[in-house]
N, C-alpha and C positions, 0 to 999 in steps of 0.2 A: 183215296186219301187215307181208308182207314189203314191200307196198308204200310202207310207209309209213318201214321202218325196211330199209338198206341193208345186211344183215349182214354180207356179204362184204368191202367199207369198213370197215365197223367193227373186225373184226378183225383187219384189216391197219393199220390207225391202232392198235390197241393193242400192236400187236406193236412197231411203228417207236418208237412211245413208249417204250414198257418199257425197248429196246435202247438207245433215245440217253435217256433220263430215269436210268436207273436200270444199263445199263453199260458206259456213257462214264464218266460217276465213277468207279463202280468200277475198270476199266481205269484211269485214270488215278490210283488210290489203289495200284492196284496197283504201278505204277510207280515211286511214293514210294516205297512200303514196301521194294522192292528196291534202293533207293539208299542206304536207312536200316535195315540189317539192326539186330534185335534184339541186344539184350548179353548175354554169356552170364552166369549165375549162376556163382556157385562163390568168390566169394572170401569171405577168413577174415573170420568175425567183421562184414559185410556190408563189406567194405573195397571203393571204388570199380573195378570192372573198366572199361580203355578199349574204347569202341565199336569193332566192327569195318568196318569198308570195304568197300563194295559188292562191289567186288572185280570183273574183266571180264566175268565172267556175267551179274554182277549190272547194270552196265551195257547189256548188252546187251538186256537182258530190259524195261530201264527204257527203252533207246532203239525197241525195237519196239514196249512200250506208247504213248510218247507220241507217236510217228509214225501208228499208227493212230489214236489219236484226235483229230491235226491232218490228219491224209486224210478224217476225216468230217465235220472241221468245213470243210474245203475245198469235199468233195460238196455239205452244206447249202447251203454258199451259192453255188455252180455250179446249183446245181439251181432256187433263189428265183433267182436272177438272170437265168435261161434261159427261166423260165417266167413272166418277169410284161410 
């Protein structure tokens, strides 16, 4: 069977997948959500509280996420363009 079915391929196609399928989104959700901090609860009687601001952390945190996942979408296509 091993000849027939390449495991060692295989398992490395599911890994690359997982990573870029499932967390590149992620990363990049994460990103968001650090630009878009949560509201805090606590006013009277549900009275609207104003959003807080990412604040420079919180920037920074968002500019390493979406950096990283425009360096892989760079690699993708360095890598298709090099190899065909």
């Amino acid at each position: 069977m091993d000849s027939w079915i390449n495991l060692d391929a295989l398992w490395k196609i599911m890994v690359v997948g997982l990573l870029t399928g499932a967390g590149l989104p992620a990363l990049f959700a994460l990103g968001l959500r650090t630009l878009n901090p949560p509201a805090r609860a606590g006013g009277a009687g549900g009275a609207a509280v104003d959003r807080p601001t990412a604040g420079p952390v919180g920037y920074a945190v968002a500019g390493l996420c979406f950096a990283a996942v425009l360096a892989a979408i760079g690699w993708g296509i360095s890598v298709i363009v090099n190899h065909s």
